[in-house]
Each structure stands twice: as C-alpha cells, then as structure tokens.
N, CA, C and O atoms as CSV, one atom per row, in Angstrom:
chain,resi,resn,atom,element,x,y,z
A,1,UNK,N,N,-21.238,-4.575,4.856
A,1,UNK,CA,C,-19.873,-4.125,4.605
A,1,UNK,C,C,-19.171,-3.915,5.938
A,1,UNK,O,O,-19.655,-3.627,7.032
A,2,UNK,N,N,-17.894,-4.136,5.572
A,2,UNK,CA,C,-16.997,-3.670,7.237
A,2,UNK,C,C,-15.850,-2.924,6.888
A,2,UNK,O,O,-15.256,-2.948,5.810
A,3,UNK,N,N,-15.552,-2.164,8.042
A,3,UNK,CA,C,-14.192,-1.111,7.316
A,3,UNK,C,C,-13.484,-2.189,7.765
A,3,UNK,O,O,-13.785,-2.985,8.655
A,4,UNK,N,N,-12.069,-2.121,6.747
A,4,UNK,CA,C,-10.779,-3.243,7.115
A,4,UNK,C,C,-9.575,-2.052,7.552
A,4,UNK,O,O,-8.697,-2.356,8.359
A,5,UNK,N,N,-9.624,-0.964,7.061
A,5,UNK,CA,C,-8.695,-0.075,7.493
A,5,UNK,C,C,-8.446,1.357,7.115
A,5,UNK,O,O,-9.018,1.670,6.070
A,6,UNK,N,N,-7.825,2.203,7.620
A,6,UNK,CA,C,-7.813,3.370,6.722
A,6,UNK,C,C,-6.187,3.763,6.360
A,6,UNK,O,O,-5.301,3.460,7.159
A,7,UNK,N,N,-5.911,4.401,5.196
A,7,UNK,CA,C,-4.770,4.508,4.540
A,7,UNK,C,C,-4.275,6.104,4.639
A,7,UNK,O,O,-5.172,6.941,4.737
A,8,UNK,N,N,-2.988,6.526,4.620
A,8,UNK,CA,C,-2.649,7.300,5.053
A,8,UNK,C,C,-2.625,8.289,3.868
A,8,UNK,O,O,-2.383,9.478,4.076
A,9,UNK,N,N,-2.918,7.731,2.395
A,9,UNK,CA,C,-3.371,9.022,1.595
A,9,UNK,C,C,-4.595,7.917,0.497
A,9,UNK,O,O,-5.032,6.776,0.645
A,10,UNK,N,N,-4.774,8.917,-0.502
A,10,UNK,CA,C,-5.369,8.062,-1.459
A,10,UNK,C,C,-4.727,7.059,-2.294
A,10,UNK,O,O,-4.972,5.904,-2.640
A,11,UNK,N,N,-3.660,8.071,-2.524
A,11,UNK,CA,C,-2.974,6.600,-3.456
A,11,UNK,C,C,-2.508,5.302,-2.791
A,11,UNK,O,O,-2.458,4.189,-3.316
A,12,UNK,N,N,-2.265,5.554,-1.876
A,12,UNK,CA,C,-2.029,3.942,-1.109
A,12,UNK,C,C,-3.531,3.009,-0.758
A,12,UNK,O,O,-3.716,1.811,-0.969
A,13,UNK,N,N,-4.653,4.195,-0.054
A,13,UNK,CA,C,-5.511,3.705,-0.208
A,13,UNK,C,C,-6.061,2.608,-1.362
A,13,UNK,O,O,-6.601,1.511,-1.219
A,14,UNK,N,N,-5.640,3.481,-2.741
A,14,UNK,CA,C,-6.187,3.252,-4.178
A,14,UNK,C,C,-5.266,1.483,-4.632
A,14,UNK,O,O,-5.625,0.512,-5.298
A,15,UNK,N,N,-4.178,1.766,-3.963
A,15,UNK,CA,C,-3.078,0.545,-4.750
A,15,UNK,C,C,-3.543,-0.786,-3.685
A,15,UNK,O,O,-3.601,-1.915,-4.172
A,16,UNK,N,N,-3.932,-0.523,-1.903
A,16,UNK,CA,C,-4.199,-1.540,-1.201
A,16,UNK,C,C,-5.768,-2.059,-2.032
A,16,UNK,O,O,-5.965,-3.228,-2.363
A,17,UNK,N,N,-6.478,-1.260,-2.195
A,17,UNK,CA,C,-8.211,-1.571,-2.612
A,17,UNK,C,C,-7.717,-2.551,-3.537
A,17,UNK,O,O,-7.844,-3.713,-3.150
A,18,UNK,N,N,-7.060,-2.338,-4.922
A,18,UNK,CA,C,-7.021,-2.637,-6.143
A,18,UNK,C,C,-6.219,-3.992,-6.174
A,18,UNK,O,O,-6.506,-4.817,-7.042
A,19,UNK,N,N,-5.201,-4.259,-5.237
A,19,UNK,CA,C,-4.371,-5.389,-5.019
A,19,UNK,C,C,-5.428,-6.382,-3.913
A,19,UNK,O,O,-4.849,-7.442,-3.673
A,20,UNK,N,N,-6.669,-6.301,-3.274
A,20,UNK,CA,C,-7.357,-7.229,-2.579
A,20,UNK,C,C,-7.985,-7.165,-3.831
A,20,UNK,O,O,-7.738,-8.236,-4.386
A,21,UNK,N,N,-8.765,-6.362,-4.658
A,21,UNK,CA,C,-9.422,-7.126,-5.770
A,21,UNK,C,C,-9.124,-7.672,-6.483
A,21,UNK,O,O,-9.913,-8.273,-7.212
A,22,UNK,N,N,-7.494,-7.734,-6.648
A,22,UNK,CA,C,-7.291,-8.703,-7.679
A,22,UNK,C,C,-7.238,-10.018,-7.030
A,22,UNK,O,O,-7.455,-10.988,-7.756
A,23,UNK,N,N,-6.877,-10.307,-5.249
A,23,UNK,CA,C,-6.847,-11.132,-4.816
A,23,UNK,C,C,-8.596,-11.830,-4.455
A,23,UNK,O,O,-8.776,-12.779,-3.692
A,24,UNK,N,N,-9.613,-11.166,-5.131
A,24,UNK,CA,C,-11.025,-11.915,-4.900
A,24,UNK,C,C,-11.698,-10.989,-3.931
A,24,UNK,O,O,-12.922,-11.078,-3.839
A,25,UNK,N,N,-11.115,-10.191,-3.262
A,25,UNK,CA,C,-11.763,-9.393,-2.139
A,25,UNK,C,C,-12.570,-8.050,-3.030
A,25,UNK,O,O,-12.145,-7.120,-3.716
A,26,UNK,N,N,-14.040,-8.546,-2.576
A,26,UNK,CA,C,-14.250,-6.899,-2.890
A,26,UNK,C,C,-14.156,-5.891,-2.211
A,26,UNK,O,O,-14.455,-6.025,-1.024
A,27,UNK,N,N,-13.760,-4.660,-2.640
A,27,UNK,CA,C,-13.576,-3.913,-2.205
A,27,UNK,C,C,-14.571,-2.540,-2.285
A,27,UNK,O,O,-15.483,-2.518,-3.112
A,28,UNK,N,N,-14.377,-1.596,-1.529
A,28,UNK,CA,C,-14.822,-0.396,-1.509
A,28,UNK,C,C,-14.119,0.505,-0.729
A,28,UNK,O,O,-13.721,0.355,0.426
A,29,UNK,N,N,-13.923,2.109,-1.975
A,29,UNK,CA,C,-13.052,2.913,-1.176
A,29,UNK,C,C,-14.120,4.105,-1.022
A,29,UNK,O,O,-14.770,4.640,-1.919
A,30,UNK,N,N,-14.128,4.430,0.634
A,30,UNK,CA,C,-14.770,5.871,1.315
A,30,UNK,C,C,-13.969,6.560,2.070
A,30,UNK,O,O,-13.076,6.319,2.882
A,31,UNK,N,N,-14.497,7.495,1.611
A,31,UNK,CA,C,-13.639,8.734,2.071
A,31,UNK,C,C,-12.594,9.531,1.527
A,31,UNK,O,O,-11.764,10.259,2.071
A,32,UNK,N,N,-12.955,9.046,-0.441
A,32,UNK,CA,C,-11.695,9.595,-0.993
A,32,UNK,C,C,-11.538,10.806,-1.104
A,32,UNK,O,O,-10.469,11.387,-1.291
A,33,UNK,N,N,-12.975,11.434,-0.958
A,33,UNK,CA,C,-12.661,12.883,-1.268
A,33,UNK,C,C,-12.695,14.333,-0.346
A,33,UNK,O,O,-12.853,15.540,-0.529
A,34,UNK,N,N,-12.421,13.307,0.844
A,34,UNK,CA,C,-12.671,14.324,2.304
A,34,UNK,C,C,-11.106,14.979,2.582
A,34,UNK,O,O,-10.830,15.483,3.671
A,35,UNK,N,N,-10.011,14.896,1.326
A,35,UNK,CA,C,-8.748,15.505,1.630
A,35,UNK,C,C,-8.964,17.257,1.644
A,35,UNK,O,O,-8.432,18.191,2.244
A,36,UNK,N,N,-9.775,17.147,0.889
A,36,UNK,CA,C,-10.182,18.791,1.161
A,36,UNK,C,C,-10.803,19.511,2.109
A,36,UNK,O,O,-11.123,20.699,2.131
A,37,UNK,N,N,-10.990,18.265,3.235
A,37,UNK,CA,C,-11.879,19.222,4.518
A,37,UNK,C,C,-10.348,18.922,5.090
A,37,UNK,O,O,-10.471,17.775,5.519
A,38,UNK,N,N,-9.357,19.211,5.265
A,38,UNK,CA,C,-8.600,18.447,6.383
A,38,UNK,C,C,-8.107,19.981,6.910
A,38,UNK,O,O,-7.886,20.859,6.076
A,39,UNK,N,N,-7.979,20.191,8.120
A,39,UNK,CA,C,-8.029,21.440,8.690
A,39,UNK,C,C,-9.563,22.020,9.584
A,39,UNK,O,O,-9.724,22.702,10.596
A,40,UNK,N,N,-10.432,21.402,8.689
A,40,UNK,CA,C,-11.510,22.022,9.381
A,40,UNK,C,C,-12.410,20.629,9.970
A,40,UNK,O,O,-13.405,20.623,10.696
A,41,UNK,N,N,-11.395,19.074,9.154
A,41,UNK,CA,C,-12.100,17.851,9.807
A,41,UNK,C,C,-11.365,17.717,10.832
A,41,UNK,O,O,-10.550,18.638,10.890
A,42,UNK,N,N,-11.254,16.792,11.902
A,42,UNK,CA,C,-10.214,16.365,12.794
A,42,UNK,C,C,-9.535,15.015,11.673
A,42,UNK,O,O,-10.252,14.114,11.238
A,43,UNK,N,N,-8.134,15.138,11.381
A,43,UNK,CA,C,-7.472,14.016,10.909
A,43,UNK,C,C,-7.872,12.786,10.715
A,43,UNK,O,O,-7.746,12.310,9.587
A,44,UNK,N,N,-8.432,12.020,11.753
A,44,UNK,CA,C,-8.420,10.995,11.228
A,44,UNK,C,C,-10.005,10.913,10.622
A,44,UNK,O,O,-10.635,9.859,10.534
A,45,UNK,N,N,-10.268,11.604,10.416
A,45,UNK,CA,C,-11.983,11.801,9.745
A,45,UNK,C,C,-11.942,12.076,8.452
A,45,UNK,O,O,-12.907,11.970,7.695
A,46,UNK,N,N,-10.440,12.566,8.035
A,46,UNK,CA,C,-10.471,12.556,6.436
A,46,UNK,C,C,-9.154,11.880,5.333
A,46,UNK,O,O,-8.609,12.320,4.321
A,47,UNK,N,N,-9.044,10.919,5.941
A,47,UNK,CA,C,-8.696,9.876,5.854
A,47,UNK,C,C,-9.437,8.490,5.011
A,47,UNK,O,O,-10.344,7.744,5.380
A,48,UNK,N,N,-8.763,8.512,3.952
A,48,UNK,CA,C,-9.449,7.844,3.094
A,48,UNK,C,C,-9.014,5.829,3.604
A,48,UNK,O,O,-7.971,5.234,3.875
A,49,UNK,N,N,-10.955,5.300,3.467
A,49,UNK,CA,C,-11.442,4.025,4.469
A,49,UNK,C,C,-11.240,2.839,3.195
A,49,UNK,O,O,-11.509,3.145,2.033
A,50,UNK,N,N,-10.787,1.600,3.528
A,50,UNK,CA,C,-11.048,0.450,2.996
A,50,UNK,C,C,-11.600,-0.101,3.417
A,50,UNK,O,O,-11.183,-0.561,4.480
A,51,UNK,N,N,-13.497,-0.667,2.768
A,51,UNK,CA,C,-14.292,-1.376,2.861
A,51,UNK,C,C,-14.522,-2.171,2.627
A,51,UNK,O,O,-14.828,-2.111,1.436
A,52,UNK,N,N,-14.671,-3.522,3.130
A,52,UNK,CA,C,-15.129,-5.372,2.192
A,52,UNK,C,C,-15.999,-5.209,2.402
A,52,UNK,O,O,-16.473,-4.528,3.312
A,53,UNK,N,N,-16.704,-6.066,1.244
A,53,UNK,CA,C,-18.011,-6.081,1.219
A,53,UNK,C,C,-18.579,-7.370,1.913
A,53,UNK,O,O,-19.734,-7.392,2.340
A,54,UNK,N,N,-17.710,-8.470,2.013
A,54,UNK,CA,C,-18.298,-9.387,2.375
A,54,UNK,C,C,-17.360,-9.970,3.665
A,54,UNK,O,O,-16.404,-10.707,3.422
A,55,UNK,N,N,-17.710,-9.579,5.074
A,55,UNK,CA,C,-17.262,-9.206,5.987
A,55,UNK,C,C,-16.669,-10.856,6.494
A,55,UNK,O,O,-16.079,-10.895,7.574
A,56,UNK,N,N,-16.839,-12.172,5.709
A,56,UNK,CA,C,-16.571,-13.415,6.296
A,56,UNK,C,C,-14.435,-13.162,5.704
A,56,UNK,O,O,-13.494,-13.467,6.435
A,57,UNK,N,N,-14.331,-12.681,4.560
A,57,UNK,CA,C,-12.986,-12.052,4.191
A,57,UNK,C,C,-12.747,-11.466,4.757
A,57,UNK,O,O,-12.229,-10.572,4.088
A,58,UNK,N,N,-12.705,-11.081,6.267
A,58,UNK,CA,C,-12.014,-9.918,6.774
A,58,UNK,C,C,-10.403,-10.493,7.101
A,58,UNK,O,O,-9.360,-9.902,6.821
A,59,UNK,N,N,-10.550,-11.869,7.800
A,59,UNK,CA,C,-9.123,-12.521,8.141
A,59,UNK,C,C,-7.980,-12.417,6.801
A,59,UNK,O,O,-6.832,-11.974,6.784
A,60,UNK,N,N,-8.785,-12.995,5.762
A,60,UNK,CA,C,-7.925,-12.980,4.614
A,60,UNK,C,C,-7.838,-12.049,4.380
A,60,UNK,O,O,-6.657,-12.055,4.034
A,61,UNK,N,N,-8.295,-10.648,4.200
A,61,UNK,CA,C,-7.912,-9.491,3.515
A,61,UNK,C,C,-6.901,-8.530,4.560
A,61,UNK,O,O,-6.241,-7.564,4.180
A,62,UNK,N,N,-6.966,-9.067,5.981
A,62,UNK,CA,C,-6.464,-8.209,7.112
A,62,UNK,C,C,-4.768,-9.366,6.823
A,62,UNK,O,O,-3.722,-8.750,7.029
A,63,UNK,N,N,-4.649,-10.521,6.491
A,63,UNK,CA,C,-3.416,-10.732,6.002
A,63,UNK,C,C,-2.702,-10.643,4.978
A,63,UNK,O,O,-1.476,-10.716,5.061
A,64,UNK,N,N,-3.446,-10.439,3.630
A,64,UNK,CA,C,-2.940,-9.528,2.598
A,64,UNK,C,C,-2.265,-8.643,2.768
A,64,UNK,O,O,-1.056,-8.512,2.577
A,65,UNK,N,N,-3.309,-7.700,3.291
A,65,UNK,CA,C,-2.990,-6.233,3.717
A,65,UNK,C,C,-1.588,-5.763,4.139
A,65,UNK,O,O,-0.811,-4.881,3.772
A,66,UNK,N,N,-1.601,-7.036,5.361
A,66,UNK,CA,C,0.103,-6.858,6.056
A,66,UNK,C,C,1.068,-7.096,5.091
A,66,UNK,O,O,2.069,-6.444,4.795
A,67,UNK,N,N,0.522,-8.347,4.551
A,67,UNK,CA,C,2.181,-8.409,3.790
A,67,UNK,C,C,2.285,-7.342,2.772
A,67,UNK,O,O,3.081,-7.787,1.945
A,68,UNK,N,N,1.908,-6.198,2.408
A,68,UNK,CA,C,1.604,-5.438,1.455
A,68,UNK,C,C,2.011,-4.421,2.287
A,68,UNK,O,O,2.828,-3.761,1.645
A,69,UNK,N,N,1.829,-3.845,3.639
A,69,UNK,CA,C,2.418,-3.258,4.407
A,69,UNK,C,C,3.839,-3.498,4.586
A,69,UNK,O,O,4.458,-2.434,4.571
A,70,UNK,N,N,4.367,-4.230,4.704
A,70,UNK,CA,C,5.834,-4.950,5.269
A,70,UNK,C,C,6.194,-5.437,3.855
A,70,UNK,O,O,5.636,-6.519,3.678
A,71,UNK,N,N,6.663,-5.190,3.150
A,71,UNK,CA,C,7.074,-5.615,1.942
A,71,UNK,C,C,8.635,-5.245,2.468
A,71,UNK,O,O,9.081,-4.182,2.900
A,72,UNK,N,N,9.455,-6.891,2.203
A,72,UNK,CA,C,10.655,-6.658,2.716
A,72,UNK,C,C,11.519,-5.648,1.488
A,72,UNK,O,O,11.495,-5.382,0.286
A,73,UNK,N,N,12.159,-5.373,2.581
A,73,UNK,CA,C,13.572,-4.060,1.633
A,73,UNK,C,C,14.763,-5.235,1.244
A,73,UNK,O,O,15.139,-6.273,1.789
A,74,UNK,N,N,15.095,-4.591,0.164
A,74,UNK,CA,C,16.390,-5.109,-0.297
A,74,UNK,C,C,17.384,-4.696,0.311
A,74,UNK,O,O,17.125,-3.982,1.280
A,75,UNK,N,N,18.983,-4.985,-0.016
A,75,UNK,CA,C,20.383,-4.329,-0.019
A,75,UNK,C,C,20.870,-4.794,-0.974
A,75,UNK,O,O,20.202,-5.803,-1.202
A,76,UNK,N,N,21.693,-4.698,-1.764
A,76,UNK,CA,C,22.655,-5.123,-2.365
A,76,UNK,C,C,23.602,-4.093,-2.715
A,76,UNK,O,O,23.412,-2.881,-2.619
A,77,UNK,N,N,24.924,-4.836,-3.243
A,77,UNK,CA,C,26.010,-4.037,-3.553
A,77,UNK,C,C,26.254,-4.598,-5.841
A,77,UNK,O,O,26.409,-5.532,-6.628
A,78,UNK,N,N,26.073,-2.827,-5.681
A,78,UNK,CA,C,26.722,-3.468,-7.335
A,78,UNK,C,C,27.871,-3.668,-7.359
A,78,UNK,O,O,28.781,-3.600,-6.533
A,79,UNK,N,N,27.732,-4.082,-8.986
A,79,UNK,CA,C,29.320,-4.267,-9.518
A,79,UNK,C,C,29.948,-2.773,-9.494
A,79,UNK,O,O,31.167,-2.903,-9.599
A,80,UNK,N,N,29.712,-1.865,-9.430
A,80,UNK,CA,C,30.340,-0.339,-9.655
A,80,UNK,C,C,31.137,-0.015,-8.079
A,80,UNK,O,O,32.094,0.674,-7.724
A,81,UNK,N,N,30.058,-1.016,-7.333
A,81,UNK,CA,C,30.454,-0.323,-5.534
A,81,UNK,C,C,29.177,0.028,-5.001
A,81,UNK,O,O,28.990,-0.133,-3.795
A,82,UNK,N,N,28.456,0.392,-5.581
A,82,UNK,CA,C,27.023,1.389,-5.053
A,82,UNK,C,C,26.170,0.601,-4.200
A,82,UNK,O,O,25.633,-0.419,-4.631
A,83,UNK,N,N,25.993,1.049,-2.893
A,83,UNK,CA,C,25.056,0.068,-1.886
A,83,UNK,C,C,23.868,0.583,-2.545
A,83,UNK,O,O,23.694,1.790,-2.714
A,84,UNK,N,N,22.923,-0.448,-2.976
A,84,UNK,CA,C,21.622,-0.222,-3.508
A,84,UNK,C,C,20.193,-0.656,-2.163
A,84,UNK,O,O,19.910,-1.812,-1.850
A,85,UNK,N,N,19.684,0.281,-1.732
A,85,UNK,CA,C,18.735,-0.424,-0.843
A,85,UNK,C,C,17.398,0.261,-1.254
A,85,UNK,O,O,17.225,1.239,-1.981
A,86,UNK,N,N,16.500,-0.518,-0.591
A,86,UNK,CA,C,14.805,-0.420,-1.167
A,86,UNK,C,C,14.060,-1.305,-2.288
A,86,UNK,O,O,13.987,-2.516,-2.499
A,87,UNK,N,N,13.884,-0.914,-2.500
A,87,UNK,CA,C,13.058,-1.820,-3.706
A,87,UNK,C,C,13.212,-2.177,-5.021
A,87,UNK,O,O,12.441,-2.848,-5.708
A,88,UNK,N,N,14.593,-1.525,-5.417
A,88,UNK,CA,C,15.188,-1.128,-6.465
A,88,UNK,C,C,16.226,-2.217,-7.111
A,88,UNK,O,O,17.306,-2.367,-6.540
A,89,UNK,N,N,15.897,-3.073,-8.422
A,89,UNK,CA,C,16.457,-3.209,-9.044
A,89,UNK,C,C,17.453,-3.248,-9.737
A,89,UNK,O,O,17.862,-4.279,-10.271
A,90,UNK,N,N,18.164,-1.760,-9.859
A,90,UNK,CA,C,18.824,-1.275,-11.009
A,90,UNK,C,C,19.243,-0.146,-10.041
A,90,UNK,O,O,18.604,0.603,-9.302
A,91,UNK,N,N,20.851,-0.341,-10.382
A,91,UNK,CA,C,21.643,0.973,-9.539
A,91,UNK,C,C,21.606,1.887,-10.250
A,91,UNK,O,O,21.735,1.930,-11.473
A,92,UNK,N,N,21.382,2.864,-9.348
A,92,UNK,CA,C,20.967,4.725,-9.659
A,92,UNK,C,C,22.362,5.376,-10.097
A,92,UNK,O,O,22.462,6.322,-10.878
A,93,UNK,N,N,23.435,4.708,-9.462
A,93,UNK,CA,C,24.575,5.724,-10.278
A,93,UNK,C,C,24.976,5.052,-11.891
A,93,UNK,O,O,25.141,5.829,-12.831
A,94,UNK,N,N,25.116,3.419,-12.096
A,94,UNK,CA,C,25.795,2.930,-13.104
A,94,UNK,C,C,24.571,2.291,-14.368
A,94,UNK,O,O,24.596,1.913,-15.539
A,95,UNK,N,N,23.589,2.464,-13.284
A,95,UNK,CA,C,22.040,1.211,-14.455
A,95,UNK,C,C,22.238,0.493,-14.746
A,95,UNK,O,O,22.170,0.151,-15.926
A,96,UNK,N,N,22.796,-0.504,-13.327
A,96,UNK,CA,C,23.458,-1.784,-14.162
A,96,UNK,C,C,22.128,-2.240,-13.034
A,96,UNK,O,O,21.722,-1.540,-12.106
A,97,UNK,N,N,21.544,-3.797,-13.484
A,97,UNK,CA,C,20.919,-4.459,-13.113
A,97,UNK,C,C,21.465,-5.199,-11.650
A,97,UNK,O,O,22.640,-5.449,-11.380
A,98,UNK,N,N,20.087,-5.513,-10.665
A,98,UNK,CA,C,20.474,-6.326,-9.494
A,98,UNK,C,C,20.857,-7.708,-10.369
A,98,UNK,O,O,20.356,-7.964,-11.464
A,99,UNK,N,N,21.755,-8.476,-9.739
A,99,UNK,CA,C,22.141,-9.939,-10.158
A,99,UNK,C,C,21.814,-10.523,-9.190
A,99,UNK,O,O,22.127,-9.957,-8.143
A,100,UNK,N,N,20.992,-11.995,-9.042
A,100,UNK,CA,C,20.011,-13.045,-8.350
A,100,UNK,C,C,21.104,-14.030,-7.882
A,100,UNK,O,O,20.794,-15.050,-7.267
C-alpha cells in the first residue's frame, strides 16, 4: 500500500476515497478516527490518510485527485439579475434554473 494523500477532514477524505473507487482505484481510508486526539496529537498526525492499495495507480489516482481538487467554479447571471457563482445551478434568490 502507499499513502496518496491526506485530507483536511473526513468527509472530504470519505468523498476523494469513494470517487477513486468508483474510478477502479482501491482505496483505503486511515486515520479516520484520530479527530479526537487533535490537541494532544500534533495536526498533521490526525489527519485523516488516503491509501492505494496497488501502488503502480499512484500516477492515475494522483491525477484524479487534482481534478477533484480544482473543480472549476461557475458565474453566471440570471434572468432575475442575481450573479450566481460556485457550483450552483439554480439561483438562490428566484429558483430559476442555470440556462446552457
């Protein structure tokens, strides 16, 4: 096994693991449950680890990873006026849908 990286909580940890396995990578997550030493660990020691198991995937899973990191942001402007930015679909003041 090789660590590929560590994530800045669990749930991101949990969503990067689960999105390389669906891409073929196995995965393994350590260190999920060291959030409760944090204070008496030094930081980056409880910090939950992403593990492959089969260390010839490290290239492919270390470029997954990024684009999963960098997931581009939107902008758009609705029909109401409302600058919509992030990841979002559907404007927060009117619920009118992004148009393509």
């Amino acid at each position: 096994m090789k660590r590929l990286t560590q994530a800045p909580n669990l749930a991101i940890a949990t969503l990067w693991a689960d999105a390389l396995e669906r891409q073929g990578i196995a995965t393994s997550l350590q260190r999920q449950y060291l959030a409760g030493g944090v204070g008496d660990l030094a930081p980056d020691q409880s910090l939950p680890e992403i593990w492959i198991t089969e260390p010839h995937q490290e290239a492919r899973a270390l470029a997954l990873l990024n684009e999963l990191k960098n997931v581009p942001q939107r902008r758009w402007m609705c029909v109401c006026g409302e600058l919509v930015e992030g990841g979002f679909e559907q404007c927060w003041k009117c619920g009118e849908m992004m148009r393509v």
